[in-house]
C-alpha positions in Angstrom: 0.0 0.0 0.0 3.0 2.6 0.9 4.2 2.2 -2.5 1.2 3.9 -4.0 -0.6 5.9 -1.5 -1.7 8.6 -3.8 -3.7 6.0 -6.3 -6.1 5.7 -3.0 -9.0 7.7 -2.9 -9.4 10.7 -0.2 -11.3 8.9 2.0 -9.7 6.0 2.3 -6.5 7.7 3.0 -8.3 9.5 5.3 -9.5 6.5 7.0 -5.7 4.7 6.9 -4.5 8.3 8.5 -6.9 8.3 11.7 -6.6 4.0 11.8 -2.3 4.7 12.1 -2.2 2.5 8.6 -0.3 4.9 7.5 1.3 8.5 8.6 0.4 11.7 7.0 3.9 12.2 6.4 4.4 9.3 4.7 1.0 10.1 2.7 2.4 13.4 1.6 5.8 12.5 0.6 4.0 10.2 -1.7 2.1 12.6 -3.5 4.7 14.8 -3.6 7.0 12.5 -5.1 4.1 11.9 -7.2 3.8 15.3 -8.4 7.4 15.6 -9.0 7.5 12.9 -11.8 4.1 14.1 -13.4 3.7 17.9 -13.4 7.0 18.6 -15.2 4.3 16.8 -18.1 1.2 18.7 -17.1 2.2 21.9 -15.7 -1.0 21.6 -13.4 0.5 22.9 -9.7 2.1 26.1 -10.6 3.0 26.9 -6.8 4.3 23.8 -5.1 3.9 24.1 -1.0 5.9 21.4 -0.1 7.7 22.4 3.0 4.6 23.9 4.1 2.3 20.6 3.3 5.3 18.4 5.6 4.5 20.7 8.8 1.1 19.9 8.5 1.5 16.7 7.7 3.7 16.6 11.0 1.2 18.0 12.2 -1.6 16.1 11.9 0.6 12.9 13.1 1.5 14.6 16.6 -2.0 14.9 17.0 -3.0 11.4 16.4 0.2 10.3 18.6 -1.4 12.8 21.3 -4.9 10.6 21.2 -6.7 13.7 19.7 -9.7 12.6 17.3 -8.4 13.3 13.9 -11.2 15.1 11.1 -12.8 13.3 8.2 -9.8 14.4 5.8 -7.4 13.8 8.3 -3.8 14.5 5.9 -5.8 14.1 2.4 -3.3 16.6 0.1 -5.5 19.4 -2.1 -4.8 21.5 -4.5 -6.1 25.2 -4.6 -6.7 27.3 -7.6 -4.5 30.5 -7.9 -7.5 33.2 -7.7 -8.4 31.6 -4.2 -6.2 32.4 -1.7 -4.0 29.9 1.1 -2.7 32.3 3.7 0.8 32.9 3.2 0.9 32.5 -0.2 0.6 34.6 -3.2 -2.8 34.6 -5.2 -1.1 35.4 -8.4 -4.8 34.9 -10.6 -1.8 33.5 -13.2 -0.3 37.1 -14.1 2.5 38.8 -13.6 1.1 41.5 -12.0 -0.5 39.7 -8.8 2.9 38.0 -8.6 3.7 38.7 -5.3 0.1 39.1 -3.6 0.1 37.4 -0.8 -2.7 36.1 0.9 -3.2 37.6 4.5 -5.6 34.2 5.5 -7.0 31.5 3.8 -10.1 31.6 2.2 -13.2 30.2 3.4 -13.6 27.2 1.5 -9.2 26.9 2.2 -10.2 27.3 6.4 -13.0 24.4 6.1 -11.1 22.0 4.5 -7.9 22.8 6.7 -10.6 22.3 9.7 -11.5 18.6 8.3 -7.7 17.7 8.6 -6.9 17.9 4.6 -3.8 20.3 3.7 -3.5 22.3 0.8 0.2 21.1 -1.2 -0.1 23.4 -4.1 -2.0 26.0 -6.1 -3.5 24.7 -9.5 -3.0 26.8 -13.1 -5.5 28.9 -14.5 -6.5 31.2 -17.7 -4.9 34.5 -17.0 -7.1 36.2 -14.1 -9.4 33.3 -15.1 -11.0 35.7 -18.3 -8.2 34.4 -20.6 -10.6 31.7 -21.8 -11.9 28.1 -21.4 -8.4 27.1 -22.2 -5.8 26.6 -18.6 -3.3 28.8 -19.7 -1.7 31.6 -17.7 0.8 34.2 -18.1 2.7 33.3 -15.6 2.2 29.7 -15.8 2.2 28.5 -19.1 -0.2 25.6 -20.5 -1.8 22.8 -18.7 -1.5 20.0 -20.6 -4.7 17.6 -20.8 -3.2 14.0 -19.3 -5.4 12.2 -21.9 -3.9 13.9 -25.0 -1.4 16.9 -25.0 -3.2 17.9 -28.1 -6.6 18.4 -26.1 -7.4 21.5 -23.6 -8.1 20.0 -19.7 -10.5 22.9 -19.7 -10.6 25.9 -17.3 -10.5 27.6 -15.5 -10.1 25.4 -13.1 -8.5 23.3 -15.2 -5.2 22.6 -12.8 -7.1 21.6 -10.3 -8.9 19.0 -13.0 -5.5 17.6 -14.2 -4.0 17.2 -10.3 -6.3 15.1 -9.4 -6.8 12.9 -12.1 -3.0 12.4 -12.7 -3.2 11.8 -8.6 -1.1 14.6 -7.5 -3.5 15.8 -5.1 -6.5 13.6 -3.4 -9.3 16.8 -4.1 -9.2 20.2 -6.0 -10.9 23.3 -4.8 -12.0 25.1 -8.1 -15.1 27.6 -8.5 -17.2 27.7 -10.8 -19.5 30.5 -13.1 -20.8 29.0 -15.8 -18.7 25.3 -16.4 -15.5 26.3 -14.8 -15.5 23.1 -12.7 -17.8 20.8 -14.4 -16.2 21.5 -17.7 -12.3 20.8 -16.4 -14.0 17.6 -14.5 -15.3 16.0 -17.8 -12.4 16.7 -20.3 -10.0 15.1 -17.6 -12.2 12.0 -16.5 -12.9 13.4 -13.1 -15.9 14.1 -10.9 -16.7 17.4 -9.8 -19.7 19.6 -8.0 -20.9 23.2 -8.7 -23.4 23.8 -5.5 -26.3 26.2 -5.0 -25.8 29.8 -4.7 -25.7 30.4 -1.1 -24.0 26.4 -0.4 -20.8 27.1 0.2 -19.5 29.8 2.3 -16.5 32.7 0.5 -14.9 35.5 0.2 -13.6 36.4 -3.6 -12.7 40.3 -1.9 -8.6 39.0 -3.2 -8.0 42.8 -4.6 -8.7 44.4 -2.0 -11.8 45.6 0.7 -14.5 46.3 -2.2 -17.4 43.4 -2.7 -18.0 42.3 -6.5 -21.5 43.7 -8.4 -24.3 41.2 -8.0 -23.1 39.1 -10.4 -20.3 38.2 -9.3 -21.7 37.9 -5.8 -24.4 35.2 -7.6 -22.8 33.3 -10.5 -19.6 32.4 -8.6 -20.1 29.5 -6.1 -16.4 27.6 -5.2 -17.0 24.1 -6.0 -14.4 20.6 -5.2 -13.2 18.1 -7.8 -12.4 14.4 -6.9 -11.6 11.3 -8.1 -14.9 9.8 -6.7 -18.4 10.5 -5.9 -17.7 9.6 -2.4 -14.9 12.0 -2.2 -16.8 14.8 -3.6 -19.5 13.9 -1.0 -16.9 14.3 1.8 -15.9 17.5 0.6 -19.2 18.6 0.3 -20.1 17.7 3.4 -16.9 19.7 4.9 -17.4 23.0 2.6 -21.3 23.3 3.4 -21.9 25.7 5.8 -21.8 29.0 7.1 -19.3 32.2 7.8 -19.3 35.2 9.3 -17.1 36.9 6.1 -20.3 35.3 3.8 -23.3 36.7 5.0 -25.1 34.8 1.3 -23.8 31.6 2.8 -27.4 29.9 4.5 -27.5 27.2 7.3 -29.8 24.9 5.0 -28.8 21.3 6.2 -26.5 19.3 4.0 -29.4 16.7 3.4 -32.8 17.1 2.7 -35.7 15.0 3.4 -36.0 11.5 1.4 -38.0 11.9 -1.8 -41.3 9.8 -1.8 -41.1 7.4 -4.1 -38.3 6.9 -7.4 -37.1 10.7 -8.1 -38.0 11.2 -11.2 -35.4 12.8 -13.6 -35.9 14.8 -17.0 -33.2 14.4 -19.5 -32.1 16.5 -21.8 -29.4 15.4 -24.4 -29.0 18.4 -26.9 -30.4 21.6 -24.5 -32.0 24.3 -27.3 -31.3 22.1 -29.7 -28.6 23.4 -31.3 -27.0 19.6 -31.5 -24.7 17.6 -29.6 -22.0 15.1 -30.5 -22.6 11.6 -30.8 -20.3 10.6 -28.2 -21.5 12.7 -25.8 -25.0 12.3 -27.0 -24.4 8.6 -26.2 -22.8 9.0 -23.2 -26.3 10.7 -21.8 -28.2 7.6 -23.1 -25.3 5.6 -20.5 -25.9 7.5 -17.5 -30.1 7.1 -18.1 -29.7 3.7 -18.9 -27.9 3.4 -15.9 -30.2 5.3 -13.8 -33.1 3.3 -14.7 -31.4 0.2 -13.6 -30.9 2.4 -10.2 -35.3 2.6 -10.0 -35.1 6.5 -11.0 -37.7 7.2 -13.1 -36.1 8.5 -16.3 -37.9 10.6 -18.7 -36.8 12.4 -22.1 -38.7 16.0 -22.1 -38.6 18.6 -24.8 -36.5 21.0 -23.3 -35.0 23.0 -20.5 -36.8 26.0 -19.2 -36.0 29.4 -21.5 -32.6 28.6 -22.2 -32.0 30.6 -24.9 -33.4 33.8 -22.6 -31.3 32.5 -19.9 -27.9 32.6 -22.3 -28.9 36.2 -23.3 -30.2 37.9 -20.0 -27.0 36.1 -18.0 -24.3 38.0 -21.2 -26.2 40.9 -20.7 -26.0 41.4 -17.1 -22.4 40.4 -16.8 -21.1 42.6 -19.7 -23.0 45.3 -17.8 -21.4 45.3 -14.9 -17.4 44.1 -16.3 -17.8 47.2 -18.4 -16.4 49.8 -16.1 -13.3 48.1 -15.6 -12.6 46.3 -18.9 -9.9 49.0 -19.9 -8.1 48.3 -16.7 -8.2 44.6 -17.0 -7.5 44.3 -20.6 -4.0 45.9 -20.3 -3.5 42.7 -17.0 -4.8 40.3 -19.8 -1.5 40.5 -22.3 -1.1 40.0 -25.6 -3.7 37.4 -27.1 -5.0 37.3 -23.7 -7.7 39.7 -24.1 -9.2 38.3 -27.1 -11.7 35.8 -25.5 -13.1 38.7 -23.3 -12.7 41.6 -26.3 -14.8 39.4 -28.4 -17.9 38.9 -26.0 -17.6 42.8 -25.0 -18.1 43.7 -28.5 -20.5 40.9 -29.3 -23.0 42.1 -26.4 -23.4 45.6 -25.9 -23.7 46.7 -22.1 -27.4 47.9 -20.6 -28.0 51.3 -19.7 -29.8 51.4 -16.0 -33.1 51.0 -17.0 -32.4 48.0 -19.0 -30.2 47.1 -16.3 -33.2 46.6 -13.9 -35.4 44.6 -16.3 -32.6 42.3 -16.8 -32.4 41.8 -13.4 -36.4 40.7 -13.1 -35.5 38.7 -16.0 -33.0 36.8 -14.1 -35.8 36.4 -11.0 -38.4 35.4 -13.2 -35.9 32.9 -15.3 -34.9 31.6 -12.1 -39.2 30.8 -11.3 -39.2 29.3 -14.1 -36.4 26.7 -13.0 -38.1 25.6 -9.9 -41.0 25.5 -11.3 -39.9 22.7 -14.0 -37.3 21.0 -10.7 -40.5 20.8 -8.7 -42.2 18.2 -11.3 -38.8 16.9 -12.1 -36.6 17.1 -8.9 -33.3 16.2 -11.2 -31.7 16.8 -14.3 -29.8 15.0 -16.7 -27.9 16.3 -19.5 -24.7 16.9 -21.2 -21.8 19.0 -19.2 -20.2 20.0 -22.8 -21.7 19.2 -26.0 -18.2 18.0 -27.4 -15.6 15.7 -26.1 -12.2 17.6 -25.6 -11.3 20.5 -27.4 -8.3 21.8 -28.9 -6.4 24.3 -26.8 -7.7 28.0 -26.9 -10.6 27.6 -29.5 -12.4 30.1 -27.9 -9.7 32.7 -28.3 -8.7 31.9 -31.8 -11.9 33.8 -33.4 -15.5 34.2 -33.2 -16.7 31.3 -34.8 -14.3 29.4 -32.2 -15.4 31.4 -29.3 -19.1 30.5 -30.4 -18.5 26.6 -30.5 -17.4 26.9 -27.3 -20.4 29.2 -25.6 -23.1 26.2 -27.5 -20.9 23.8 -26.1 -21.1 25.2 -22.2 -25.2 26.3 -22.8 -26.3 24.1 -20.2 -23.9 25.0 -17.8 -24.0 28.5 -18.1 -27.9 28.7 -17.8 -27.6 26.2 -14.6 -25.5 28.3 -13.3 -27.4 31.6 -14.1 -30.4 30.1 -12.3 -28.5 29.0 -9.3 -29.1 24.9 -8.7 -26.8 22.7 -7.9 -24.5 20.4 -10.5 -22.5 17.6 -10.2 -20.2 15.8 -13.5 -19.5 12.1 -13.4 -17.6 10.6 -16.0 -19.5 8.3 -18.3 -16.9 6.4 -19.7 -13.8 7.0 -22.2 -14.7 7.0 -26.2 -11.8 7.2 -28.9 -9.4 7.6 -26.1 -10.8 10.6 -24.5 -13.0 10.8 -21.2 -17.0 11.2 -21.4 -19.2 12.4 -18.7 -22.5 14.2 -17.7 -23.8 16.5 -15.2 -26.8 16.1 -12.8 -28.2 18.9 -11.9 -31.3 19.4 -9.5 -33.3 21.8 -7.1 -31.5 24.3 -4.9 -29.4 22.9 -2.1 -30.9 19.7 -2.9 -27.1 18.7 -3.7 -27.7 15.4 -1.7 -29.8 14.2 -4.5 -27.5 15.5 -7.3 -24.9 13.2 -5.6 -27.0 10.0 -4.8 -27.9 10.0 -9.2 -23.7 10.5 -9.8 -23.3 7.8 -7.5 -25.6 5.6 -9.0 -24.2 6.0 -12.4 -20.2 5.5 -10.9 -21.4 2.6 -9.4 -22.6 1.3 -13.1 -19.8 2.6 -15.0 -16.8 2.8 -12.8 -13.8 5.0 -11.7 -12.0 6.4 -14.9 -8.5 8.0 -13.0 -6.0 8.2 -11.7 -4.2 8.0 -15.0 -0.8 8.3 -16.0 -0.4 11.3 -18.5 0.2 10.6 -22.3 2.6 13.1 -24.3 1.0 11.9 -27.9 -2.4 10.6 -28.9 -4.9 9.5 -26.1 -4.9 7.1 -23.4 -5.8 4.4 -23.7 -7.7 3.7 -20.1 -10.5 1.3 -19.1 -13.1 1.9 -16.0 -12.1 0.8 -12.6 -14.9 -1.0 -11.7 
């Protein structure tokens, strides 16, 4: 077992940790050693905390030699993405300009999992101050490389986070996500990974200083884990739900719900608008039904999601509207090339003037009706995360056409997001040597649910990492069942 301690998943290291199987030391020196033979090949941790991750490893084993009861991710190593900060360190957002901000505390989301026993051995690469694109690649950084196929984006922008984990650098990745940010990384790199209700998870995104964000920032934003398993993701949950004095959004909703009476029934949704979907990934949501059904959910194909196309529109709208004051300022932080993703949606979507500004937001309330509405007959949701297997790196930077493909391809996640409802990705499978996978979204903090259907379907279709990264074509992996 000591000869691979970073192939196990969090919580059974967790479990070996408190049971004195194993020491946290000796748990982190294996991932670390881990990371030093892989990430030279992904460029996934950009800063490594190694000296810092053996003190708390240390740490945590003086504890359990004192008799003290040890937390649920008792020496499990994470990985945190660069825009959230680990006291101590800088939060560089991937530019050179944030090089040397260092973080004055952790943030929340950091404190709770440091609370649970895990400790944080490196932050993960993102796009430059995560508006570079969909593509992980930073100024200061470089590219992450996909594991699967070096020809193939991991996705982003938590996309380091997405490559850690399933090359097993780290046990868990803290990501966040707006609109795909950790759904998207979690399929592309055969990975689970959870997007909670607004309101789930407790944070602070104030990195630049003592100012709060505009309201969409406050709303679309929700910091989300990424795991190697179900289970894992359901410890994390469990540890990140909750509430904080610094987020007075965060609500003390419990982390399960009352048991549905009778099968849950679950709307599915293959090709959302119907602007069409790959068959791969087409076929990968016939998979996860079929394997659903054989759980006693009651499946069932419906037309549509609610408004999507709305949705798309009024969520560009608003958040052009309020990025617009300080797009000359961040542009010239963006680089050269770097701006391109954002410069194309700014000129694509004209900002609102105040009036529209305020009709846009009773659009958003009235959207978000809409939603519950449809969650209340069908409490969850089936459907693609992206409509495409793995992209090429930076697409959606190349030109508009590119940057289009990729905005279809996120649809549902962006309008799940918009509205607010929880979302958890489970891989599916692998197809021509690429990972497949799905998202489950349902009703608001009703994430307990979300991650009883992804378990269901793992349990059906097995484990797809860790993996070994591949410098040419794709891997070549099979399910651990």
């Amino acid at each position: 077992m000591r000869d691979a301690l970073w192939r196990m998943p969090a919580a059974a290291q967790a479990e070996a940790v408190r049971g004195a199987e194993i020491s946290a030391a000796e748990l982190m020196d294996s991932h670390l050693d881990r990371i030093a033979e892989v990430n030279p090949r992904v460029n996934a941790v950009s800063q490594l905390m190694a000296e810092r991750a053996r003190e708390a490893a240390a740490h945590v084993d003086r504890r359990r030699a004192a008799g003290e009861t040890l937390g649920p991710l008792a020496g499990v190593p994470f990985t945190v993405k660069e825009s959230t900060p680990v006291e101590g360190v800088p939060t560089t957002f991937g530019t050179e300009r944030f090089r040397d901000l260092v973080a004055a505390a952790d943030a929340p989301p950091v404190a709770r999992l440091r609370a649970a026993g895990a400790i944080p051995i490196g932050h993960s690469n993102i796009p430059t101050l995560i508006m570079a694109g969909m593509h992980t690649r930073s100024e200061l950084f470089g590219d992450t490389v996909n594991p699967w196929d070096s020809g193939r984006t991991p996705g982003g922008s938590s996309g380091g986070d997405a490559v850690a984990v399933a090359t097993g650098m780290a046990a868990l990745g803290l990501g966040n996500d707006s609109g795909g940010s950790v759904r998207i990384p979690a399929q592309f790199c055969g990975v689970a990974g959870l997007k909670p209700s607004t309101g789930r998870f407790p944070a602070d995104h104030r990195v630049l200083g003592p100012a709060d964000p505009g309201p969409a920032s406050q709303i679309l934003v929700t910091d989300g884990p990424l795991a190697r398993t179900v289970g894992d993701l359901r410890l994390a949950y469990e540890t990140l739900a909750g509430t904080d004095p610094r987020d007075p959004r965060a609500v003390p909703v419990p982390a399960y719900g009352a048991p549905p009476a009778g099968p849950v029934k679950v709307a599915v949704v293959a090709d959302p608008g119907g602007h069409g979907v790959h068959p791969v990934i087409r076929a990968a949501v016939t998979t996860a039904a079929d394997a659903l059904r054989d759980a006693g959910y009651d499946v069932r194909e419906v037309p549509d999601v609610p408004r999507l196309e709305e949705a798309l529109e009024t969520y560009g709208r608003i958040v052009v509207t309020e990025f617009a004051p300080s797009w000359p300022a961040v542009r010239g932080l963006l680089g050269n090339g770097g701006d391109r993703y954002i410069a194309m949606a700014m000129e694509q979507t004209p900002p609102a003037d105040a009036a529209e500004f305020m009709t846009l937001m009773s659009t958003w309330m009235n959207i978000r009706r809409s939603w519950a509405e449809f969650l209340d007959t069908y409490p969850l949701l089936l459907g693609p995360v992206f409509t495409e297997p793995p992209v090429e790196p930076g697409i959606e930077s190349r030109d508009r056409a590119g940057r289009d493909r990729v905005g279809s391809g996120m649809r549902l996640c962006s309008a799940t997001s918009f509205v607010g409802v929880p979302a958890v990705a489970v891989p599916t499978g692998v197809a021509d040597g690429l990972p497949c996978g799905v998202q489950i979204a349902g009703r608001a903090f009703r994430e307990d649910l979300c991650l009883e259907a992804a378990q269901a379907i793992e349990d059906r279709l097995g484990v797809l990492t860790p993996i070994d990264p591949r410098a040419g074509g794709p891997a070549g992996a099979t399910p651990v069942r």
